[in-house]
N, C-alpha and C positions, 0 to 999 in steps of 0.2 A: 327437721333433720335433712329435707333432700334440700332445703334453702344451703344449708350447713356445706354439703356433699358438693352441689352447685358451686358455692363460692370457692371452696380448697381448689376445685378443678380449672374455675376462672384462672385462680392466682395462681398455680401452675403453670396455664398458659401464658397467663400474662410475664412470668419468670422467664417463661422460655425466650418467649416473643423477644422477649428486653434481653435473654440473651441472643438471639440471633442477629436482630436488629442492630443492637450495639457490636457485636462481633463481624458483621456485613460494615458498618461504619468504621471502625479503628482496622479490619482486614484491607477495605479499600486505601485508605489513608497509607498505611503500611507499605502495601504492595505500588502504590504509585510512587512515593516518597523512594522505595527500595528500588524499583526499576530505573528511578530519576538519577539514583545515587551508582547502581551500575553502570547506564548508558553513556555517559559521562566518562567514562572510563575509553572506551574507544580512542573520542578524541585527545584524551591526555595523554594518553599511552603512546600515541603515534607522535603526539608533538615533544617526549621525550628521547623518542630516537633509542640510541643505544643505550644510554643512563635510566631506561624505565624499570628494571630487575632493580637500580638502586634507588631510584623514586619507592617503589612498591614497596621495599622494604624500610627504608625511614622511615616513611607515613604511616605504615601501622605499628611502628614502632611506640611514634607520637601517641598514635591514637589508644595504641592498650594502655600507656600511662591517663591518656585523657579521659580515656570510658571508667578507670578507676578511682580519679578525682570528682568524677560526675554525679555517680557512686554515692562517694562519701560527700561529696557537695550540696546533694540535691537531700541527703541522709535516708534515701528511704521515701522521703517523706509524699511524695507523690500520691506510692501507694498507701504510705500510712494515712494521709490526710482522705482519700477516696472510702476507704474502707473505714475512717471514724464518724465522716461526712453519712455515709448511708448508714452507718450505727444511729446515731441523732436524731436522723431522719425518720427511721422508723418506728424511733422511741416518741416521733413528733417534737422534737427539739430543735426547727430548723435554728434559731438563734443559736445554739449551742454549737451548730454546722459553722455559722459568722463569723461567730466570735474565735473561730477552732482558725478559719483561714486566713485574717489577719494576723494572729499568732504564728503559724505556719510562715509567712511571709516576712516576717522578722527572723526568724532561724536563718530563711533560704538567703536572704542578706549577708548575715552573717558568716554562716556560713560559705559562701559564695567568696566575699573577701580574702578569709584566711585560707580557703585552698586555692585561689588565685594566686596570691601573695607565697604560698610554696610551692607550687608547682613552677613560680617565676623564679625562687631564688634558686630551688632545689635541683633545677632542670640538667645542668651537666652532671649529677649523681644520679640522677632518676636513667640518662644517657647514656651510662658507664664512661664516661669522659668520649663518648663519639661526638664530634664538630658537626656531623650531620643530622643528627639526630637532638641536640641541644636548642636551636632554632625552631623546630617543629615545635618540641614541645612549650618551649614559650611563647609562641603564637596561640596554639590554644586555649592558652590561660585566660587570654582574654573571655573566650565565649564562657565558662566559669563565671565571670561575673552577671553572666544574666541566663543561662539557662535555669539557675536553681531556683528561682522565681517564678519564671514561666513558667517552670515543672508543676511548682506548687497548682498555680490557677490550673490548668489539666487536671491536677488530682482532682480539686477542686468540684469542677464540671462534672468530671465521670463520675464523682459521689453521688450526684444527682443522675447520672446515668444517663446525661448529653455526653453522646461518644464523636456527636460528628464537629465541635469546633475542635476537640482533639484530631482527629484525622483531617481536615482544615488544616490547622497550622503545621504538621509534618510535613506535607506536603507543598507550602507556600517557605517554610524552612527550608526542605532542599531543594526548589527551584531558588531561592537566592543564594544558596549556597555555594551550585551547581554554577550558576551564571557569574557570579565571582571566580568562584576558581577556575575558570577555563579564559575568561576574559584576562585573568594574572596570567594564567601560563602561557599561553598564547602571547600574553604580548613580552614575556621576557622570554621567554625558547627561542623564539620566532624574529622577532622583531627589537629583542633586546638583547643583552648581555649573553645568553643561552646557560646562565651559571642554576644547572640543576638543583643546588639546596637551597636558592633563591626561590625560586616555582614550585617545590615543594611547601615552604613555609608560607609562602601567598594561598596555597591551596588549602593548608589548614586551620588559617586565617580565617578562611570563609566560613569555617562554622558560626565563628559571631557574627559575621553577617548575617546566613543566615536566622541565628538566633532574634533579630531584631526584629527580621521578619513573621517568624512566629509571634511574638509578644504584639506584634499590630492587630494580626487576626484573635489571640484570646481575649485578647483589650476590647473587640468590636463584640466577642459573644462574649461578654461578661454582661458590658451596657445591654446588648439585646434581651437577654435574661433576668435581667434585673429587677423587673415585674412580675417575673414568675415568682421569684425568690421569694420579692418583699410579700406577695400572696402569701405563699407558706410560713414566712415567720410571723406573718398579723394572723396567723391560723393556728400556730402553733402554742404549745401549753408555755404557761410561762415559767425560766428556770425558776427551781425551787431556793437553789443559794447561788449567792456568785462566785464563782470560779474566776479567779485573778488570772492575769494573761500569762504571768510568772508560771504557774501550775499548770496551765495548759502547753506551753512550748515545753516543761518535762515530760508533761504525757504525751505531747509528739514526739520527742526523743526517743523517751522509753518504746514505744509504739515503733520507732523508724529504725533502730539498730539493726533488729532481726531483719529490716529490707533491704539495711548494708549489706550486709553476709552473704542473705539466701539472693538477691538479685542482681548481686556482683558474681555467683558463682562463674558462668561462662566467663566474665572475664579473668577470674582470679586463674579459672582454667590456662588462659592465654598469655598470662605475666608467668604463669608456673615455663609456659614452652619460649617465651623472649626472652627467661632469663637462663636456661638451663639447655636450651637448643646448642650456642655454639660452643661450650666446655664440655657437652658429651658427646656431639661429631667430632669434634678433635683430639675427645678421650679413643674415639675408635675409627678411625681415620687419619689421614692426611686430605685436609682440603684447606684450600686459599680463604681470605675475609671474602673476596669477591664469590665464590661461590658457595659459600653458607648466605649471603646476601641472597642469591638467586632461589635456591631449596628454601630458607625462611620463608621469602616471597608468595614462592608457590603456593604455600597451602594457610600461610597467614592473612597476606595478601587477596591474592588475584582467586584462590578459588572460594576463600573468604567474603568476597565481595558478593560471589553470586550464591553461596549455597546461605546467607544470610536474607536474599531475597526470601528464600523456602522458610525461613526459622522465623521472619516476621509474622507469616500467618498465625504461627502458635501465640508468637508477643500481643496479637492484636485479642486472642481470645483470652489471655492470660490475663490482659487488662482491663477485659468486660466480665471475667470470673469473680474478680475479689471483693467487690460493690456488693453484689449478687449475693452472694456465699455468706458476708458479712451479715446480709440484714437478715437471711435464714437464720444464724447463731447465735443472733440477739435475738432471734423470737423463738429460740429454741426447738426448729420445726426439724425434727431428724428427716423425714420422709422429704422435705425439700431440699435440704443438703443432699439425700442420696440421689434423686433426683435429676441436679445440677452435674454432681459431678459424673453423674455417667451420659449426662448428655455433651457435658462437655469435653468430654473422652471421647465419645463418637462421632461427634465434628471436630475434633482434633484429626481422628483417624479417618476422617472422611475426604480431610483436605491436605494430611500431610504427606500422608502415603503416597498417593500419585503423583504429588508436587516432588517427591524425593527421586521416585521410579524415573519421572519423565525429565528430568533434570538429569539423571544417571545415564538416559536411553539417549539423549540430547550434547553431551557432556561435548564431544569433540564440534559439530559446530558453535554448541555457544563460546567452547573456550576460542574458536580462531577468530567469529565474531569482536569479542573483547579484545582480546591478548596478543593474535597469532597461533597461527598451528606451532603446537608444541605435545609431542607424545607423552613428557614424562606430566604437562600441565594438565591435558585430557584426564590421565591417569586418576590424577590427582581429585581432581573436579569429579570424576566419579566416585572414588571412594566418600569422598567428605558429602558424599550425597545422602548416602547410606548413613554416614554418623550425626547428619542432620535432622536426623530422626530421631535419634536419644536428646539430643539438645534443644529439639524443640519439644518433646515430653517433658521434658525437665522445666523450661519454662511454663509450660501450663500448668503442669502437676505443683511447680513449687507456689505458686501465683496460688494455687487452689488451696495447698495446706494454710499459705497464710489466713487465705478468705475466711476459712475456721477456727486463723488464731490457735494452728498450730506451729506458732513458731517458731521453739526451742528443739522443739523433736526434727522440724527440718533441719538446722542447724547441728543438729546431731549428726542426720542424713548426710549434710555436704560435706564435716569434716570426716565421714569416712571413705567417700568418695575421692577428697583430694588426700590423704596419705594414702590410699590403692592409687590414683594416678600419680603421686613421688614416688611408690616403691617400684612401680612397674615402667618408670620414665625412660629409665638407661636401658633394662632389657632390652626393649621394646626399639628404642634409637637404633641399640648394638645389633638387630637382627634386623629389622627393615627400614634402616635409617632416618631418610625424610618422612616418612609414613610413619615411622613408630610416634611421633605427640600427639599424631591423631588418634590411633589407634587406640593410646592410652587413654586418652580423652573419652573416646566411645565408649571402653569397657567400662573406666569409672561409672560412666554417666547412667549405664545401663544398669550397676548395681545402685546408686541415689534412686533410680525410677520405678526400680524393684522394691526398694524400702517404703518409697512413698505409697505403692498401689496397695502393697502389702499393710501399709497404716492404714489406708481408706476402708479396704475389706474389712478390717477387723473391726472397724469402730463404726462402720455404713452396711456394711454386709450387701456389698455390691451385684448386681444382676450380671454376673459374668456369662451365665448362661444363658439368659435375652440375649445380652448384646453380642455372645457368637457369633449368631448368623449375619448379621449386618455387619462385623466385623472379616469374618468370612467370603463376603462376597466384597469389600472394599481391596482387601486382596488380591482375587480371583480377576476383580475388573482392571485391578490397577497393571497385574501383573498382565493380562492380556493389551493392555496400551503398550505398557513395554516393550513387550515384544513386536505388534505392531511398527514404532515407532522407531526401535533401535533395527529393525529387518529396512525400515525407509534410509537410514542410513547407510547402513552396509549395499543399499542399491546402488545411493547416492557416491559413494566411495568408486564402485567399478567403473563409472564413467567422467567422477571428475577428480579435481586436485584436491588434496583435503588443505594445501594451503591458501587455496581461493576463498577471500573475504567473502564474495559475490556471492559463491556457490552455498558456503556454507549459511550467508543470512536467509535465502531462499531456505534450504533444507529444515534451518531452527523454525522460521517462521510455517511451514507447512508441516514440521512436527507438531509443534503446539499447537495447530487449527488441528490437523489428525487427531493426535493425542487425548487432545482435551474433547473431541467430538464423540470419539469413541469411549470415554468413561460418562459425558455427560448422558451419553442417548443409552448404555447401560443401567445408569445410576436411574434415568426414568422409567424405562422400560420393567425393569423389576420391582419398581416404590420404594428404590433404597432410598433416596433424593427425598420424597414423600412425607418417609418416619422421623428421616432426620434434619429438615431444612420444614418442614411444616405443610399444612394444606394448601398455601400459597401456588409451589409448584405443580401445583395440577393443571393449572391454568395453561405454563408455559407447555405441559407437556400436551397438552388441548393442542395449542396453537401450531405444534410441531405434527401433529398429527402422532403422534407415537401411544400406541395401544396399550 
């Protein structure tokens, strides 16, 4: 019996370990890849000159149709193949993992094709017949033919709960990405033609660039792996009947739909505001194309870019949850699903909270950093700070319902979400204009996040009450950076320009060393860091000297 007690407790930790560890891997991955895809932004921005308000806006014009063919490109299957690859697995099936990813790889093929192939013919309707916005999106079509493949081998990997050629390749992705498109824009802004929808479309080009580049790095961890593998399948029981590759690629289907839906939500979000933005400004206003171009920008764009850095962290645990979750479900272990998901709720909240706060406290230098001083962009960058926090819930929570293969009741969840975000769109426009899609966005999103915690509770019967206090003090510390940190500002404001680049990279950079000092020497000082990061951290707080 205590052999028994012993092991449960092992494999608890071992659950956890493998979530933290995988969550540290795909977070780092994430947040480099994401600051690589920020930084970048500087110099584009300045080598567009005046035309950057209409760069900003075509590009994610491009990109919300592109994130939506991705979407459906990739079918899901990423997650679905990760989360049937750890089913298999646990069942000791690795052959049935093999056989699951060659199959998988044939979809992504196919697949990959025929949304290339429409998004190429379809692109001036996908555009609304805009000439700027036509060229974007058929430049991207190319990376369509090879990221749904790459996706696949990622699912892949992470089935086996190798998180780090995943965070690898993200990262060697947007450094080729990144160095393409600044080497195009540069050399036509600058040194060529200066024809702006020209540099935009080179710029979104580089996603297949970088796409090539990922597929070298999962190609090197597949070979390096590949001893592991073949270990577990000469170990593995052998199938009992053969499943035909025909039968498998439906049950990756069947299996990848509900990943259509539930992991296209954020963007489906985002096609709802690029297609209904400028018919309900001009339902309640008088504004020019040019400046619904500018207000688009602002909060699609430019504050997009950065408050997406914050919503990785969630993406990066969202995709170390569902492996996890999965192979709980298949072995039926209710106390380790309860388990998982409130741990993974409180490193959710351990790491978004502050990243949201200090992003909001931070908001005006990092926008001048990027963009330029601009009051209504500051503004902007703040709020979406705060709404970055339902949407990165949302991603982990919805990552989670799948992990348990509750996928239809999510899918309930989001279509109630998006008819409260159409019925509350126009309100919402008609009373704080550029703010209102976000707004609507938030509230949506806050009731999906509600439905979801409210399903966990009732079928896990969640420790709401444990996890107060640690919830409590993530808070209380987060809120005292804050303020810290936005009081650095307002110093920094009496004595300098707030349109000084200079001033302001100084300021961003000595918040975040503040910032992040003062929650990390909290978060040790009380063993919040401890209960939820593991006994690992004891060590660094040893070496900090912190009591």
């Amino acid at each position: 019996m205590a052999n028994q007690i012993g092991s449960g407790q092992s494999g608890q930790q071992s659950a956890k370990q493998k979530m933290i560890t995988g969550s540290a891997w795909m977070t780092a991955g994430s947040i480099t890849s994401r600051i690589l895809g920020a930084i970048y932004i500087i110099p584009w921005v300045t080598w567009f000159g005046i035309y950057s308000n209409q760069a900003n806006a075509a590009y994610a014009q491009g990109y919300n149709i592109y994130n939506m063919f991705i979407t459906i490109a990739t079918a899901g299957i990423p997650s679905a193949i990760s989360k049937m690859v750890a089913h298999y697995n646990g069942l000791n099936q690795a052959n049935m993992s093999r056989k699951l990813y060659r199959a998988g790889i044939t979809v992504a093929i196919v697949s990959g094709i025929i949304c290339a192939a429409i998004m190429m013919v379809g692109a001036p309707l996908f555009a609304k017949g805009d000439k700027t916005v036509t060229p974007v999106i058929r430049s991207l079509s190319w990376a369509i033919l090879v990221i749904p493949w790459m996706s696949i081998t990622r699912g892949y990997l992470q089935g086996y709960s190798w998180m780090a050629p995943s965070a690898m390749s993200q990262f060697v992705e947007q450094l080729f990405r990144v160095i393409y498109m600044l080497s195009a824009t540069y050399l036509i802004m600058k040194l060529g033609s200066g024809n702006w929808v020209h540099a935009v479309t080179q710029s979104t080009f580089a996603a297949f660039i970088g796409a090539i580049g990922s597929v070298a790095v999962l190609g090197w961890s597949y070979l390096r792996h590949l001893g592991e593998m073949k270990e577990m399948s000469d170990r593995a029981e052998p199938l009992t009947q053969d499943v035909s590759a025909f039968r498998l690629i439906l049950d990756i289907v069947y299996q990848a739909i509900p990943f259509i839906i539930i992991e296209s939500g954020i963007t489906i979000f985002q096609l709802v505001d690029q297609y209904t933005f400028d018919p309900m400004m001009k339902a309640v206003g008088h504004f020019t194309h040019y400046q619904l171009d500018v207000l688009y920008a602002l909060f699609s764009f430019n504050a997009n870019k950065l408050y997406m850095i914050v919503i990785s962290l969630a993406a990066a645990m969202a995709v170390t949850a569902i492996p996890l979750l999965a192979e709980a479900r298949v072995q039926d272990d209710q106390q380790e699903m309860r388990d998982q998901i409130s741990n993974i709720l409180m490193l959710f909240y351990f790491v978004m909270i502050p990243a949201s706060l200090g992003l909001s406290a931070l908001a005006q230098p990092i926008y001048t950093v990027f963009y330029r001083y601009d009051p209504a962009g500051v503004t902007m960058l703040k709020f979406t700070a705060y709404i970055s926090i339902t949407l990165g819930l949302y991603t982990v929570a919805a990552a989670m319902m799948q992990g348990i293969s509750e996928n239809m009741r999510m899918m309930k969840f989001l279509v109630i979400g998006l008819v409260i975000k159409l019925v509350i769109q126009f309100p919402l426009i008609w009373l704080f204009k550029g703010v209102g899609p976000l707004l609507a966005t938030g509230l949506s999103m806050t009731v999906i996040n509600y439905l979801i915690l409210h399903s966990f509770n009732e079928e896990f019967r969640l420790p709401f009450h444990q996890m107060a206090k640690d919830t409590n003090q993530i808070l209380l510390f987060s809120l005292i950076m804050y303020a810290v940190t936005a009081a650095l500002v307002m110093v920094v404001n009496l004595f300098t320009s707030p349109y000084g680049r200079f001033a302001a990279a100084l300021t961003m950079v000595v918040g975040v060393i503040l910032g992040g000092g003062i929650y990390a020497y909290l978060s040790l000082r009380s063993r919040l860091a401890d209960r939820l990061l593991g006994p690992r951290v004891g060590v660094l707080r040893e070496k900090l000297h912190i009591r």
